[in-house]
N, C-alpha and C positions, 0 to 999 in steps of 0.2 A: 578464462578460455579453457575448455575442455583438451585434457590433452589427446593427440589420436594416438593409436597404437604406430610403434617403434617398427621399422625393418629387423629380424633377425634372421639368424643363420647365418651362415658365410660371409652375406652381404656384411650385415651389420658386425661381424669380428676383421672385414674386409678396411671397413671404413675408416676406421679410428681414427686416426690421426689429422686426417683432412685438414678439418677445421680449426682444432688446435693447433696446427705447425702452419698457420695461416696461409693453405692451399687455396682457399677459395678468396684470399683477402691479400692479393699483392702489393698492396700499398698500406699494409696494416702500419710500416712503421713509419712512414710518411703524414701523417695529417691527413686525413680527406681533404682536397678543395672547399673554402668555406670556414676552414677554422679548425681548431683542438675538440676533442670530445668536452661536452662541459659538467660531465659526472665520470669520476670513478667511482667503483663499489672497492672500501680496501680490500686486497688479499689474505686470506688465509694462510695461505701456503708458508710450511716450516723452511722451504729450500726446494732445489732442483729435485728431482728424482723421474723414476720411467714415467710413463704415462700408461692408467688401463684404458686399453682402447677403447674397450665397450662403453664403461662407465665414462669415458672423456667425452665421445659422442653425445650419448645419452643426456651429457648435465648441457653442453651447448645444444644442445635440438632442445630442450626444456626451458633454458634459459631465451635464446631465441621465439620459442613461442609464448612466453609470460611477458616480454618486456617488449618485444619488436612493436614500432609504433605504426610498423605500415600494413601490408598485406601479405601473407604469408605463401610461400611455396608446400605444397603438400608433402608427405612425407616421403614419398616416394621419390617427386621430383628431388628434392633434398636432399635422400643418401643416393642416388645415380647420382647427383655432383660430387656428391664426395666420395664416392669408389673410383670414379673419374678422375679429380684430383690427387688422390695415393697412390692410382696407378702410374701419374707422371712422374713422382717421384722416382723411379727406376728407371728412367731414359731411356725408353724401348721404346719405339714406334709401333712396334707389333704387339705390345703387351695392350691389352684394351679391355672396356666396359661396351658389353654389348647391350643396347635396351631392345625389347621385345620385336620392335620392326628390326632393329639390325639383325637379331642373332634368326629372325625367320630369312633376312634376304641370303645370310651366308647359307643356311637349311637348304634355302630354295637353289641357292648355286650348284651343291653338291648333288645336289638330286639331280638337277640340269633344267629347272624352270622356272621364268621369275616374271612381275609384270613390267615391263618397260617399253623400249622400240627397238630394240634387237640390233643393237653396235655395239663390235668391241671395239676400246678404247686404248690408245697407246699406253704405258703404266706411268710416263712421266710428262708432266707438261712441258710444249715448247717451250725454246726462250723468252718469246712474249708473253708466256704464262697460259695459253688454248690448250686447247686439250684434242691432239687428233683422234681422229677417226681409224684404226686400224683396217676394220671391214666389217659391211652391212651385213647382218647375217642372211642365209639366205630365208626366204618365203616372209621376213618379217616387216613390221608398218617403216620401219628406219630405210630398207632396202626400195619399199613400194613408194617410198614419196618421195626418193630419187637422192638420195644420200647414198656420196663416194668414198671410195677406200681415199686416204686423204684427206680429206677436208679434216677442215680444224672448228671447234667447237670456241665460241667468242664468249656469248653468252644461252642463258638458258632462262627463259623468261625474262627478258630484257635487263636480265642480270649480268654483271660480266663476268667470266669465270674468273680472270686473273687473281691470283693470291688462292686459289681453292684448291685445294688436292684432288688429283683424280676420283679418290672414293666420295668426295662431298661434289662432286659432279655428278655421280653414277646415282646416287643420292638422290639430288632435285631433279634428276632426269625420270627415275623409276617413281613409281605414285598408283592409283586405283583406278583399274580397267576399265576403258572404254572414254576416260578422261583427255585430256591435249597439253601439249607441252610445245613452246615455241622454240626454236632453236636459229639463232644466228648463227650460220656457218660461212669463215675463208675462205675457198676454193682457189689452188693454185691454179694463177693464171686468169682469175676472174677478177673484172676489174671493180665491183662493188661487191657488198656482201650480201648475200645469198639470207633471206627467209622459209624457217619449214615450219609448219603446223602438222605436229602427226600426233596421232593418238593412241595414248597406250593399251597393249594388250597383253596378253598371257603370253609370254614367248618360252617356246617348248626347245630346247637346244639340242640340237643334233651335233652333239661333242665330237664327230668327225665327218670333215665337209668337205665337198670339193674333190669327193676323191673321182678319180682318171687317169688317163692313159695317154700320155704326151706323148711326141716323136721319137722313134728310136724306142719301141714299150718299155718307157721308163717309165714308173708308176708313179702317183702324187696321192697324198692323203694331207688336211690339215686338220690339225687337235689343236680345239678351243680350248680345252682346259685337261686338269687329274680330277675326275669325279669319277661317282661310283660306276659308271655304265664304258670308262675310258679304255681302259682294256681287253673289255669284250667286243669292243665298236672296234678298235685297232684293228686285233685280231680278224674279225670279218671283212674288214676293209682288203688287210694286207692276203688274205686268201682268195680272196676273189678279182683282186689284182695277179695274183699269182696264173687262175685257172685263166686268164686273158695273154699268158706268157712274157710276162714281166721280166726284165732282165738286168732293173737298178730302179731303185727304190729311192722317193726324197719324203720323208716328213720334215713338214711345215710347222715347224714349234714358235712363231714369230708372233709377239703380243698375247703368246700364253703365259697368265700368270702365275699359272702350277694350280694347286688342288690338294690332294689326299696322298701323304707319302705311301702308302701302301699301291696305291694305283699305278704311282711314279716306278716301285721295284715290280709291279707286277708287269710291266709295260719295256721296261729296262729287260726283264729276263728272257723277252719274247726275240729279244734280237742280242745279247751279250751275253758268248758263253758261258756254261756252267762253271762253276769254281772260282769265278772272276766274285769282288763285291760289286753290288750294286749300288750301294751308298756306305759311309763310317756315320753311325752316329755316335755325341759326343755330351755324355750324358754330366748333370752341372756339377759335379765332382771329380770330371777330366776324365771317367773311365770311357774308354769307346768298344762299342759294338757294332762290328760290321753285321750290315745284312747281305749275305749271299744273294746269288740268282735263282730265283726257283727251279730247278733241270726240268719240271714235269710242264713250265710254259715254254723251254723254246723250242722258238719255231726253226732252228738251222737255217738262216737265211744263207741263200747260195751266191748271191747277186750282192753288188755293192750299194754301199747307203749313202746318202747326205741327207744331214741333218742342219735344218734354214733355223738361224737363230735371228733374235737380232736386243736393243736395250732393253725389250718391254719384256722379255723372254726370264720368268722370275719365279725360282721358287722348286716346287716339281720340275720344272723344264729345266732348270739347272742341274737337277741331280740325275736325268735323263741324258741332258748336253754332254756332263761331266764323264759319266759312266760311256758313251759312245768314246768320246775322245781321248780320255784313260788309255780304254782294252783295244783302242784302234777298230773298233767295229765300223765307226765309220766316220764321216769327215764333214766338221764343221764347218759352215759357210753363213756369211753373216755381219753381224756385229759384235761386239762383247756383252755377254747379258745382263740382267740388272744389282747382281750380287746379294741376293737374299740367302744366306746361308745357316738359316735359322729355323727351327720348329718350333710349331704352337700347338697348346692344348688347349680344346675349349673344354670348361666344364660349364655344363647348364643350370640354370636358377629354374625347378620347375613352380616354383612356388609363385614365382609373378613373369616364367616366360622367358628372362635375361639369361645373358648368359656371362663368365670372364675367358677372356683368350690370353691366355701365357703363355711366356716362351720358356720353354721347359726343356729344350736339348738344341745342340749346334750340331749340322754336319756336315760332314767332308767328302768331297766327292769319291768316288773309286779307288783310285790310287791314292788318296788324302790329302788331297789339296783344299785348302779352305778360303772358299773363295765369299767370304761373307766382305761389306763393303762397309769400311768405317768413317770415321773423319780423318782419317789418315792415310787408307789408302782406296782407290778404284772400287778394287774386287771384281770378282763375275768369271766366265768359261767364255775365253777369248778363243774367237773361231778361227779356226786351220786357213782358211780363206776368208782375208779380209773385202766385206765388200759392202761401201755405204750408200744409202739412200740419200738422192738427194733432190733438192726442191724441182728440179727441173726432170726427175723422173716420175714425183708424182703428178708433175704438171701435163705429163705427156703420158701416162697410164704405162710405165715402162717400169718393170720388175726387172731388177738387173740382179739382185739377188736372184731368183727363180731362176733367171736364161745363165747365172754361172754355175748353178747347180745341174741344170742339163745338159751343159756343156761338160761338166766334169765328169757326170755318170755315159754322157755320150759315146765320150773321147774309151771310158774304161769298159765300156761295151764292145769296143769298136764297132759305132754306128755311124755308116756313109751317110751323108746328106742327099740326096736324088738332085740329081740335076736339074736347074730350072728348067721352067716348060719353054720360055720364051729364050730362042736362040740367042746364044752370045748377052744373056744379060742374068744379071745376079738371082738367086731367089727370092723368092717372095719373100718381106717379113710379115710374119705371123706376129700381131700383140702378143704379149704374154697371158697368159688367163691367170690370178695370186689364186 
């Protein structure tokens, strides 16, 4: 059999070890099911020593392809397993091999448009292993075919999600425009489960949504994400709240799972004084450099903040959370967030389109708190005001998070309530609008 040409470059000095340190072969010293191998080849080898990675690879892909009795994997498939498997070796969740579709869907995040049906997703699945619904974005096919904030996702093509991690949902959910994807969805309060057929399309993200003007001109803006257009969208949002006479402001950082630390300090400096940090990072030989606030972003907010956290709230939104609740700019309401206290580099493979994600520094929030989450402890930026969501709020479309945060900025407005219309009886309640 002809041999094909080898992966190099990165990838291939990436690999090594894989298959020699029986990565891809968990049960190498077990027996297969079936019986013993019934040939060795003797060994060579004078004794232990290092292994060159290249050349280690290299002799098992050759060996593999002259002797394998079955049908072969291509080469490509072949070292993505084993960049794959070497990267477990380091016990990072966040360290990863990105293939071609992955490292365009992370491309298309930051840019802010991907193809799917346009829901965010809570970051962790329920205890029964679903995967909620955060909220339909708006104008998109997820929104038009009558998917609620809530609902919980079962299965995805008559698959069930349980045992899948969020991103391998997000995964078989997104796919090639103008296509369908089934969705069983829970619905609190609904006594069967609920079937959708929606079809995917290009969804264009408007990384700040929802923004208005509540009771008492206390302003609301929600951020989906830290992309590149995050700060500029803020900024417009919170100016044009302002020309409407704004007088307490809440962003909405709930099921944001962060983005671009750059976007995260440029977004931090628009509202946390000058001289304050914005973040410590803590680069992998323990030296830390803080990043200041930029002086020439802020905005002198005059008015007071809350800032809506809640578990899904990961990443950028923590070093955002962090830095509010540090400098006291302003006050967290919520939940405690998901404890990602870590950064990553991607470096890109343009050679075949991949890319690798490393974690290349930790940081700590403002005043140096490190809130990253281990097997040992929690972690995360527990908010000033504890307040949880519960099954019977989203069964009743009741944000009780949202109504403690207008109540808070309310009360430090001092904003009366108008008496109800109808004599001698309460006011109206108003739903809440997330």
């Amino acid at each position: 059999m002809a041999n094909k040409s080898i992966a190099s470059g990165l990838i291939g000095a990436c690999v090594a070890g894989s298959f020699v340190l029986g990565l891809t072969f968990p049960h190498a010293l077990q027996g297969a099911q079936g019986g013993l191998p019934e040939r060795v080849v003797p060994s060579r080898s004078r004794g232990a020593g290092d292994l060159d990675p290249l050349n280690s690879y290299s002799a098992v892909l050759g060996q593999l392809k002259d002797r394998y009795y079955g049908d072969l994997p291509t080469d490509t498939k072949a070292t993505y397993a084993a960049v794959r498997g070497m990267l477990k070796t380091v016990d990072d969740p966040y360290t990863q091999f990105l293939d071609p579709e992955e490292y365009k869907a992370l491309h298309d995040e930051n840019v802010g448009e991907f193809v799917g049906i346009g829901a965010l997703l809570e970051g962790q699945p329920t205890k029964e292993g679903f995967v909620r619904i955060a909220r339909p974005l708006a104008g998109t096919p997820a929104l038009k075919a009558g998917i609620k904030k809530g609902d919980m996702i079962t299965k995805v093509d008559a698959k069930p999600v349980a045992g899948m991690t969020v991103d391998q949902v997000v995964k078989v959910i997104r796919g090639v425009p103008n296509t369908a994807v089934r969705l069983t969805i829970q619905r609190p309060g609904a006594p069967q489960p609920l079937e959708f057929r929606i079809v995917r399309q290009m969804v264009e993200v408007e990384v700040v949504q929802d923004v208005e003007m509540k009771e008492g001109k206390i302003g609301y803006l929600f951020l989906q994400q830290f992309n590149e257009r995050a700060d500029e969208k803020v900024t417009e949002a919170v100016e044009e709240l302002k020309k409407q006479g704004m007088k307490g402001l809440i962003i909405d950082l709930r099921g944001n799972p962060g983005g671009l630390l750059d976007s995260a300090i440029d977004i931090v400096s628009r509202f946390v004084p000058p001289r304050n940090n914005a973040v410590i990072i803590v680069e992998a030989g323990g030296h830390q450099e803080p990043k200041r606030c930029n002086p020439r972003k802020y905005l002198s907010p005059e008015y007071p903040i809350v800032v809506l956290i809640n578990h899904s709230s990961a990443s950028a939104s923590e070093i955002t959370a962090g830095a509010f609740k540090d400098t006291g700019a302003g006050i967290l309401v919520g939940t405690t967030t998901f404890g990602k206290g870590l950064v990553q580099t991607v470096f890109p493979r343009p050679q075949d389109g991949s890319a690798v994600k490393i974690t290349t520094h930790k940081y700590l929030t403002s005043a140096g708190h490190d809130i990253n989450r281990t097997r040992d402890r929690r972690g995360g930026v527990e908010p000033d005001v504890q307040v949880e969501m519960t099954e019977d709020d989203f069964m009743h479309s009741r944000d009780t998070q949202l109504q403690k945060a207008l109540e808070i900025l309310q009360q430090r407005t001092g904003y009366v309530k108008p008496a109800a219309a109808n004599a001698g009886g309460a006011p109206p309640v108003r739903p809440a609008q997330p």
